[in-house]
C-alpha positions as CSV (number, residue, x, y, z in Angstrom):
1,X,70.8,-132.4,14.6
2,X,72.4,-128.8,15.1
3,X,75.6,-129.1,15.5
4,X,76.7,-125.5,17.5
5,X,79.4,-124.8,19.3
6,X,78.3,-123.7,22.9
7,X,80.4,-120.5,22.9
8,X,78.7,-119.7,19.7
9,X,75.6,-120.0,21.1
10,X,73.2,-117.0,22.4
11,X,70.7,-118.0,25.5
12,X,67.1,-117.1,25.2
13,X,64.6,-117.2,27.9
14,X,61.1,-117.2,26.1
15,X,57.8,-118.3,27.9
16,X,55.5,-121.5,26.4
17,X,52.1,-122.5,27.1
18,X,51.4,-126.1,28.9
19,X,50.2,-126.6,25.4
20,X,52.9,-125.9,23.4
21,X,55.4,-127.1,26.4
22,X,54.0,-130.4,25.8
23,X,54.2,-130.2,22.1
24,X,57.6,-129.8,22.5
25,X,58.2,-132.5,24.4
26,X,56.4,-134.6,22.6
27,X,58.2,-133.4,19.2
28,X,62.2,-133.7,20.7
29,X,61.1,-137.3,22.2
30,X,59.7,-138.4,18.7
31,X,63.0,-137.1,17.2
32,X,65.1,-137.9,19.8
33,X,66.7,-134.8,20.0
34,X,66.6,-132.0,22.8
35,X,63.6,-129.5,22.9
36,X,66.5,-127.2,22.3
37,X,67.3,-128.6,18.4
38,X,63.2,-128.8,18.1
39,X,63.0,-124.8,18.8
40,X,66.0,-124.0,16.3
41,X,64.7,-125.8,13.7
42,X,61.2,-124.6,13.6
43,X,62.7,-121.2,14.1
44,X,65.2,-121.7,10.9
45,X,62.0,-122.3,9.1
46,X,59.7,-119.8,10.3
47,X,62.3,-117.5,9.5
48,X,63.1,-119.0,6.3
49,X,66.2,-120.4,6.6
50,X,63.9,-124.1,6.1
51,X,67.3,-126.5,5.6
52,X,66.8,-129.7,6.6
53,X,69.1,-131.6,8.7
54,X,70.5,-134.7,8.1
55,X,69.6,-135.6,11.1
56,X,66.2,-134.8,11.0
57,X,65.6,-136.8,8.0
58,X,67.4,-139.7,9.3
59,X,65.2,-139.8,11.9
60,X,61.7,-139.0,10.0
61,X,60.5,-142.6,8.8
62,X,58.5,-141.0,5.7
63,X,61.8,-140.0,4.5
64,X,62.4,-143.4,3.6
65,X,59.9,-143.5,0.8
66,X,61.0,-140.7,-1.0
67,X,61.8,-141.7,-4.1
68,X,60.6,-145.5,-4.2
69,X,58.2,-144.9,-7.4
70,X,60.5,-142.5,-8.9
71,X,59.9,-143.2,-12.9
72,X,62.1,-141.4,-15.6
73,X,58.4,-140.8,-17.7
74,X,57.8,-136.8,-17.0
75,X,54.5,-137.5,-16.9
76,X,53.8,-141.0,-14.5
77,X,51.3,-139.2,-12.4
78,X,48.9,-138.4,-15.6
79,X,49.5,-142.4,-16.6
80,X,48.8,-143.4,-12.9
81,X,46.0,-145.9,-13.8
82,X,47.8,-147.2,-17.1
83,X,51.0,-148.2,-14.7
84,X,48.8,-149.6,-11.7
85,X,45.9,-151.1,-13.3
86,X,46.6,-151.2,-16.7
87,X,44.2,-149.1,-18.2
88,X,44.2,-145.6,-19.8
89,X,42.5,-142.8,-17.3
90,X,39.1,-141.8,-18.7
């Protein structure tokens, strides 16, 4: 979540499609955020300013699995069949 100061905010007045109106919606219900916070952060990223929000991840469920097979072998994907089945890869 975007956490601005009003006064240091600019107003825009852009023009969306029913498509990408409901899009939006869509996206700031999922999140539970305004369609406001939506349209910043996709611009931050198109623009390349991609940070990710704490909030953002908080509120994304596969952010939750990041990290839950983390190994400290460099090279666990290559082994992948070794560590889950056993076996060597052929």
């Amino acid at each position: 979540m975007y956490v601005h100061h009003m006064a240091r905010m600019v107003r825009k007045q852009v023009y969306l499609s029913p498509h990408q109106n409901e899009r939006l919606r869509r996206a700031a219900s999922r999140q539970r955020c305004t369609e406001a916070e939506v349209l910043r952060e996709a611009l931050d990223r198109f623009l390349g300013e991609g940070r990710t929000s704490r909030a953002s991840v908080d509120r994304d469920p596969l952010w939750r699995i990041v990290g839950v097979a983390a190994s400290h072998d460099g090279n666990l994907s290559e082994r992948v069949d070794e560590v889950l089945y056993g076996r060597a890869r052929r």
